[in-house]
GUTOR-288076 format. One record per residue (C-alpha): x, y, z. Coordinates in nm, 4 decimals. Layout:
residues N
ATOM X Y Z
ATOM X Y Z
...
This chain:
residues 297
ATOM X Y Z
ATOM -1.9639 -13.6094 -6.0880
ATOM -2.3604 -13.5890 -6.0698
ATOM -2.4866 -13.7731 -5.7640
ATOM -2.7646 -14.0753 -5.9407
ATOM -3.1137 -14.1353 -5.8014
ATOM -3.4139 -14.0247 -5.6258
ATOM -3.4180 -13.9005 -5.2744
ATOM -3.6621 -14.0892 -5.0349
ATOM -4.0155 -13.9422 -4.8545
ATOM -4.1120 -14.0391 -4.5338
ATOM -4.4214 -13.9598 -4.3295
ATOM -4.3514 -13.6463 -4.1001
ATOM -4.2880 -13.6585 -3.7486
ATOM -4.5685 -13.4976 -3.4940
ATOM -4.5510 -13.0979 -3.5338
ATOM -4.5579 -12.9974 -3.2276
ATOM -4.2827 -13.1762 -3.0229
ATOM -3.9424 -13.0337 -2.9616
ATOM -3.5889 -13.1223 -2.8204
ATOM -3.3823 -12.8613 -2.6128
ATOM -3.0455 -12.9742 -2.5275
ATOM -2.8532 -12.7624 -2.2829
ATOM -2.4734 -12.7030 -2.1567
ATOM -2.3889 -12.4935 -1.9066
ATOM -2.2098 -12.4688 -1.5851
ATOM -2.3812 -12.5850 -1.2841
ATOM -2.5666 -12.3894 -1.0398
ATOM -2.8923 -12.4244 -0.8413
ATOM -3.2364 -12.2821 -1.0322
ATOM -3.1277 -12.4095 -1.4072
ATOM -3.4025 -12.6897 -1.3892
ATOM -3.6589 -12.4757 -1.2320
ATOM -3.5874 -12.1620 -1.4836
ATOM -3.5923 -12.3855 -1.7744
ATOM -3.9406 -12.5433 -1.6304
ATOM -4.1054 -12.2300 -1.5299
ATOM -4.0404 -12.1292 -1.8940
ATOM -4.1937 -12.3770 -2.0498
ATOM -4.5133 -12.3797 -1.8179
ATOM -4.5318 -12.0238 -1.8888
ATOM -4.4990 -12.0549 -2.2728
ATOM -4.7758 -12.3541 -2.2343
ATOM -4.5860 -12.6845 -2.3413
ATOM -4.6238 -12.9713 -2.2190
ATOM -4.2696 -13.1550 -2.0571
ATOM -4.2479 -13.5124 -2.1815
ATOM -3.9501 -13.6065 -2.0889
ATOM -3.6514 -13.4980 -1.9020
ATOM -3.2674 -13.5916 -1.8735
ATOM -3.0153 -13.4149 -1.6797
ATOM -2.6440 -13.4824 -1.5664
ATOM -2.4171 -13.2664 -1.3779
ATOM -2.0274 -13.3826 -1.4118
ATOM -1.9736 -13.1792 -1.0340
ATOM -2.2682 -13.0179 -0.8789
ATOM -1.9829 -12.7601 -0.7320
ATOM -1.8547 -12.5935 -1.0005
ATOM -1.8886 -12.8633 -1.2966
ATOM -2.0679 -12.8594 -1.6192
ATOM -2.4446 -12.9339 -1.6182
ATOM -2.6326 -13.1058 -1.8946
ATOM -2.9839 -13.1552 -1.9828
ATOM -3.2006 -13.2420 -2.2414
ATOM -3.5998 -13.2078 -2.2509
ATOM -3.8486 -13.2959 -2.4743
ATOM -4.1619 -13.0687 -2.4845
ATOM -4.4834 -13.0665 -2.6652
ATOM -4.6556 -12.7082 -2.7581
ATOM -4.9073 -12.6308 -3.0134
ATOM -4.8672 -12.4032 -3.2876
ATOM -4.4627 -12.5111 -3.2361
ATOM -4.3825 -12.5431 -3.5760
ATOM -4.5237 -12.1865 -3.6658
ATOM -4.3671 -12.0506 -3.3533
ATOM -4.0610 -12.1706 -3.3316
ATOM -3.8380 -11.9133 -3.3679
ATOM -4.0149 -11.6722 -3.1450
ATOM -4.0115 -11.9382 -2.8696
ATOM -3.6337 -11.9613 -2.9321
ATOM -3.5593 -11.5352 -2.9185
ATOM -3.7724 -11.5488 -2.5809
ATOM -3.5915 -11.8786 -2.4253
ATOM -3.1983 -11.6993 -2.4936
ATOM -3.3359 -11.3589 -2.3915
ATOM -3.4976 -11.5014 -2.0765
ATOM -3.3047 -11.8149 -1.9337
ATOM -2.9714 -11.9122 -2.1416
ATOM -2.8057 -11.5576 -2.0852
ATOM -2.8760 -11.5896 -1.7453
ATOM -2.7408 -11.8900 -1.7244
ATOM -2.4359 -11.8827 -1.9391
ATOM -2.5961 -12.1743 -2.1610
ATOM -2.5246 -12.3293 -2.5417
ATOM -2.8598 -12.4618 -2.6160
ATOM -3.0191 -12.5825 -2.9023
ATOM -3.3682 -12.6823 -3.0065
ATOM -3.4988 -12.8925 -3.2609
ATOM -3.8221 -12.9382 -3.3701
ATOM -3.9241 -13.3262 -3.4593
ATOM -4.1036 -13.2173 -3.7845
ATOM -3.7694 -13.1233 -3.9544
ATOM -3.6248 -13.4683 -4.0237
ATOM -3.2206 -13.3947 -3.9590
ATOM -3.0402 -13.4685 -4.3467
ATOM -2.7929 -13.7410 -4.3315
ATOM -2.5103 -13.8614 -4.5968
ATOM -2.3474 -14.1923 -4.5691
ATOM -1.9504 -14.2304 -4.6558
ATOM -1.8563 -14.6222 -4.7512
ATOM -1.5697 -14.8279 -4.9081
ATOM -1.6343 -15.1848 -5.0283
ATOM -1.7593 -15.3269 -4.6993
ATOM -2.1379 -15.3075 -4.6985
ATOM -2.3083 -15.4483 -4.4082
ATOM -2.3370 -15.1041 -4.1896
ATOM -2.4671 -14.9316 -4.4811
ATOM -2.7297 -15.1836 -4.5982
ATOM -2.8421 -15.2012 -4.2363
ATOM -2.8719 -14.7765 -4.1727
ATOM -3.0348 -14.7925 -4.5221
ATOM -3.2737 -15.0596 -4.4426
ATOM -3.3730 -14.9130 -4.0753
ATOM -3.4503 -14.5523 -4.2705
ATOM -3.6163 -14.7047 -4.5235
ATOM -3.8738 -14.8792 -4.2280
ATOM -3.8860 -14.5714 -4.0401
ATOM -3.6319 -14.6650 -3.7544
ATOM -3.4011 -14.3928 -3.8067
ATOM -3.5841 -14.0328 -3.7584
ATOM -3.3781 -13.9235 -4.0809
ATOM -3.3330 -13.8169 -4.4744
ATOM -3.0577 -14.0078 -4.5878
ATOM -2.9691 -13.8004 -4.8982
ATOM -2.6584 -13.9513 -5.0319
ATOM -2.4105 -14.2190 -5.0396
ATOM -2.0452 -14.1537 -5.1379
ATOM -1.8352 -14.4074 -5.1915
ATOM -1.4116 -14.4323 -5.3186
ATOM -1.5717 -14.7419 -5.4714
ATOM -1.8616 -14.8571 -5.6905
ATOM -1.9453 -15.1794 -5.5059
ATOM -2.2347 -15.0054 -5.3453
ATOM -2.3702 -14.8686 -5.6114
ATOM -2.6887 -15.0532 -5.7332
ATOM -2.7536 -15.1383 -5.3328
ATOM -2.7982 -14.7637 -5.2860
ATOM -2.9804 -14.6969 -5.5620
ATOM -3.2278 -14.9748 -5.5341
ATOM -3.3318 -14.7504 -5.2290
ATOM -3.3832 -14.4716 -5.4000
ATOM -3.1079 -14.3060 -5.2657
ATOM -2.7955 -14.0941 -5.4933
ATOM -2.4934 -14.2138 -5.5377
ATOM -2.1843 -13.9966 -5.5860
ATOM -1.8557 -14.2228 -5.7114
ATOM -1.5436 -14.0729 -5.5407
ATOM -1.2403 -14.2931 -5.5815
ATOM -0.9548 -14.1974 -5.3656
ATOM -0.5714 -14.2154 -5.4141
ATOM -0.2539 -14.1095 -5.2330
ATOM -0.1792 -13.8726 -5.5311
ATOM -0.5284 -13.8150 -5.5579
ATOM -0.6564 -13.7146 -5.2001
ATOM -0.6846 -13.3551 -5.2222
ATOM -0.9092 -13.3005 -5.4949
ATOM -1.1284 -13.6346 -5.3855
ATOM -1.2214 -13.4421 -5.0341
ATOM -1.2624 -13.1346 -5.2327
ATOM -1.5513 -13.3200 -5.4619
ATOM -1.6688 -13.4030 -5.1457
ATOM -1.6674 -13.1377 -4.9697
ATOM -1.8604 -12.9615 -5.2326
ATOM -2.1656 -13.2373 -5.1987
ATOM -2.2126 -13.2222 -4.8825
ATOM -2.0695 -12.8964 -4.7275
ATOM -2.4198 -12.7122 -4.5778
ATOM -2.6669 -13.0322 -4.6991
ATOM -2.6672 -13.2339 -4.4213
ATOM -2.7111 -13.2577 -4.0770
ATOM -2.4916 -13.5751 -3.9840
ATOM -2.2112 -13.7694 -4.1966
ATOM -2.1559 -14.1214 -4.1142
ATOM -1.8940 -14.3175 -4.1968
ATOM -2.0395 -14.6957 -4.2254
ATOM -1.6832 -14.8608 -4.2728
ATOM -1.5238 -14.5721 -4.4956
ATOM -1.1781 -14.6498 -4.5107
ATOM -1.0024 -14.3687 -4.5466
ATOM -0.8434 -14.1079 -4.2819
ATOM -1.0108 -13.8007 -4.3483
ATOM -0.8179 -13.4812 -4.3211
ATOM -0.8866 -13.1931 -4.0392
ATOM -0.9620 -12.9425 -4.3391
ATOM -1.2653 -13.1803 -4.4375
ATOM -1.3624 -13.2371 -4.1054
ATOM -1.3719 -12.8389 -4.0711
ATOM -1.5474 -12.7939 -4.4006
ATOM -1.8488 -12.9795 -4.4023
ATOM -2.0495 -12.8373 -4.1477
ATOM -2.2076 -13.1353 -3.9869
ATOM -2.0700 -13.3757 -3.7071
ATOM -1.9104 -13.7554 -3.8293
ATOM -1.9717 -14.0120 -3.6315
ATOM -1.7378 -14.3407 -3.7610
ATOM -1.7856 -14.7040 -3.6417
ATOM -1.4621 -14.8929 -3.5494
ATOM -1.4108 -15.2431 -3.5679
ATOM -1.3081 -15.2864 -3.2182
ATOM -1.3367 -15.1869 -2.8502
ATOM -1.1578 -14.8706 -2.8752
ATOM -0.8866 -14.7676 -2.7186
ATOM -0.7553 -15.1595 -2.8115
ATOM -0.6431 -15.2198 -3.1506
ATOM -0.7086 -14.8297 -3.2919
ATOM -0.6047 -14.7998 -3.6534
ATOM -0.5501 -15.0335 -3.9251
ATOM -0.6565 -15.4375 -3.9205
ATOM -0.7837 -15.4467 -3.5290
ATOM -0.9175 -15.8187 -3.5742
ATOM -0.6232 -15.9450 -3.7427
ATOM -0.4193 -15.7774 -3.4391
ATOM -0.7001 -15.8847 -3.1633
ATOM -0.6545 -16.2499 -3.2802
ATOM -0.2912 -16.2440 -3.2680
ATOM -0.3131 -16.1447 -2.8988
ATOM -0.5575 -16.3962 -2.8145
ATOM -0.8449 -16.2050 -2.7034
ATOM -1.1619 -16.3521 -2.5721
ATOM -1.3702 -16.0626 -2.6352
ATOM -1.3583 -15.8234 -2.9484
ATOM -1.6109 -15.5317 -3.0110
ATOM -1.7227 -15.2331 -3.1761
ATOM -1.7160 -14.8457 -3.1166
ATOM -1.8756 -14.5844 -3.2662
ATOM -1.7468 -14.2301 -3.2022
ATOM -1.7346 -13.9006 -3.3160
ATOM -1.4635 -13.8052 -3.5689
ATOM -1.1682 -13.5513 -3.4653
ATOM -0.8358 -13.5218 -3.6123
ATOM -0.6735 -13.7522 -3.4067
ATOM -0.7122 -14.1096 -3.5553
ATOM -1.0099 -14.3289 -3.3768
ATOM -0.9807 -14.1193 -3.0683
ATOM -1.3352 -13.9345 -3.0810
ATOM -1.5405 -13.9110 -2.8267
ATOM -1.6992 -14.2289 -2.8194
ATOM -2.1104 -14.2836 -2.8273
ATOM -2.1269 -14.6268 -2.8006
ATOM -1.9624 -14.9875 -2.7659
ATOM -2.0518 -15.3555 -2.7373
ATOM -1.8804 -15.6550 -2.7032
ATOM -1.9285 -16.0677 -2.8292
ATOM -1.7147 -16.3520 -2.6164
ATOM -1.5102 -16.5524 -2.8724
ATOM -1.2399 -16.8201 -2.8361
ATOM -0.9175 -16.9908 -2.9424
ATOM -1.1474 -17.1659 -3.2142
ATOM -1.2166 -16.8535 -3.3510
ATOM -0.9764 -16.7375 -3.6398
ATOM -0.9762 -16.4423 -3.8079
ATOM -1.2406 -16.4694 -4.0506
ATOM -1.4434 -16.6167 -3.7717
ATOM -1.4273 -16.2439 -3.5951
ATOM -1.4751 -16.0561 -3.9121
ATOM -1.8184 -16.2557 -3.9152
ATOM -1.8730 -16.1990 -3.5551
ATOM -1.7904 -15.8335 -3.5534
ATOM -1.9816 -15.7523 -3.8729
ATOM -2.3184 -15.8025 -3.6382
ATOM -2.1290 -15.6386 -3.3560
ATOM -2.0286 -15.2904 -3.5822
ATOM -2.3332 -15.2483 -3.7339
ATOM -2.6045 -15.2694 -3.4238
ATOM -2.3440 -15.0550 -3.2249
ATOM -2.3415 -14.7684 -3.5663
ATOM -2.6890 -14.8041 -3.5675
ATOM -2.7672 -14.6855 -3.1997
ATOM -2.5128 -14.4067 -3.2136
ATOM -2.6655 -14.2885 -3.4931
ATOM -2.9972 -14.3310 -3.3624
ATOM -2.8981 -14.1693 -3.0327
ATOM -2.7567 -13.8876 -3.2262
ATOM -3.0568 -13.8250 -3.3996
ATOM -3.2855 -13.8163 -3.1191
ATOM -3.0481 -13.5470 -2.9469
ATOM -2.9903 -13.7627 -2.6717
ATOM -2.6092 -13.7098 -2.7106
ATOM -2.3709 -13.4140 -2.5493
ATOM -1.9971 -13.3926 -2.5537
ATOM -1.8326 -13.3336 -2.2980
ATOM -1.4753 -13.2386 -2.3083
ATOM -1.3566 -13.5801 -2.5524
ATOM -1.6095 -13.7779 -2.3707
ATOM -2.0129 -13.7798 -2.4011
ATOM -2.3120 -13.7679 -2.1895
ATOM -2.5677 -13.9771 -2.3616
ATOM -2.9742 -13.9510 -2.2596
């Protein structure tokens, strides 16, 4: 099936400012190599984030912003010199990415539309750095929401009997197109082959304050306990079921008075703020995983 629409244009981020994330294990000199570097290649440090989960013998993490003219014709010689010069030494994964190359995102719903509206509507004004360039959906409840932002559409239904080829279909749209999936209340479990295929990180919002109430109906389940707060987490997708590593969370204080469809309501503004920061977080390479946990800039 032919994805409908037009994709959107934005106006391009500055050309000459870059984001180098780094992992590595810790020793002294990894902030003052990855400085001197950059002094001597001329940029310009804007900002700079660094964690280190034991400084005797943990993991170290980092992430710097820089600003250096001629960057987006340079790039890739900048990038042979820095893993010639400072990551072998130190044993790092690094990556850099260059805020002129908006990262590609696709958008994975079911008939719940409130975090999709909202990621389409903070794109759309220039809140999210990113080119959302399709929406797939096992329904077609979204469909004229999508497409009255100019966005494609691509009309996936999804059975028991009918799983297999529905991930293949969608595997096939967006396997090397995008740089991010989200999955703005997508209600389906997603296999480990997909997950393997498509060649971009998922990040999922869950309807509650994970690890409470994982799986299936978590506001039903909260009220039936009695809680007196419910929330929202957005993580990264793995194979294990709502178990991630998780971005970020927020909570709202609720009551006896409050029945069910009183904390669908409430969590609806919960779930989509909390999607819309992971995502933003993610896309401004402010987030590194650590083991099943992150380190988030």
């Amino acid at each position: 099936m032919t994805p409908t629409g037009a994709e959107t244009t934005d106006e391009e981020a500055p050309p000459n400012t870059a984001r180098l994330l780094i992992s590595c294990p810790d020793r002294r000199g990894i902030v003052a190599a990855v400085s001197r570097f950059l002094f001597e290649h001329g940029a310009n440090i804007l900002e700079s984030d660094q964690h280190s989960t034991d400084p005797t013998g943990g993991m170290f993490y980092m992430r710097m912003e820089f600003a250096l003219d001629g960057l987006a014709a340079g790039g890739e010689r900048l990038e042979q010199a820095f893993a010639a010069t400072v990551a072998e030494q130190f044993a790092m994964e690094w990556s850099i990415s260059y805020a002129a190359v908006r990262k590609r995102m696709a958008i994975l719903v079911s008939r719940e539309d409130h975090c999709l509206l909202d990621l389409l509507w903070r794109a759309r004004n220039g809140d999210l750095d990113a080119q959302i360039g399709l929406v797939i959906s096992n329904h077609r409840d979204v469909e004229r929401d999508v497409e009255s932002f100019g966005v494609p559409f691509l009309h996936v239904p999804v059975s028991p009997a009918t799983k297999p080829a529905a991930e293949a279909e969608m595997r096939e749209a967006l396997a090397g197109r995008f740089d991010l999936v989200v999955l703005a209340r997508y209600m389906q479990v997603v296999s480990g082959e997909f997950l393997a295929s498509v060649g971009a990180p998922l990040i999922n919002i869950h309807h509650s304050f994970l690890p409470a109430f994982a799986g299936a109906d978590p506001y039903r389940r909260a009220s039936e306990r009695g809680v007196k707060i419910i929330g929202a987490t957005a993580h990264y997708v793995t194979e294990e079921l709502d178990a991630g590593p998780i971005i970020e969370q927020d909570v709202a204080r609720v009551s006896h008075r409050d029945d069910v469809p009183a904390l669908v309501r409430i969590g609806r503004d919960i779930e989509r703020t909390v999607l819309a920061r992971a995502v933003h977080r993610h896309l401004a390479d402010r987030v590194l995983v650590h083991e099943n946990k992150t380190v988030v800039f």
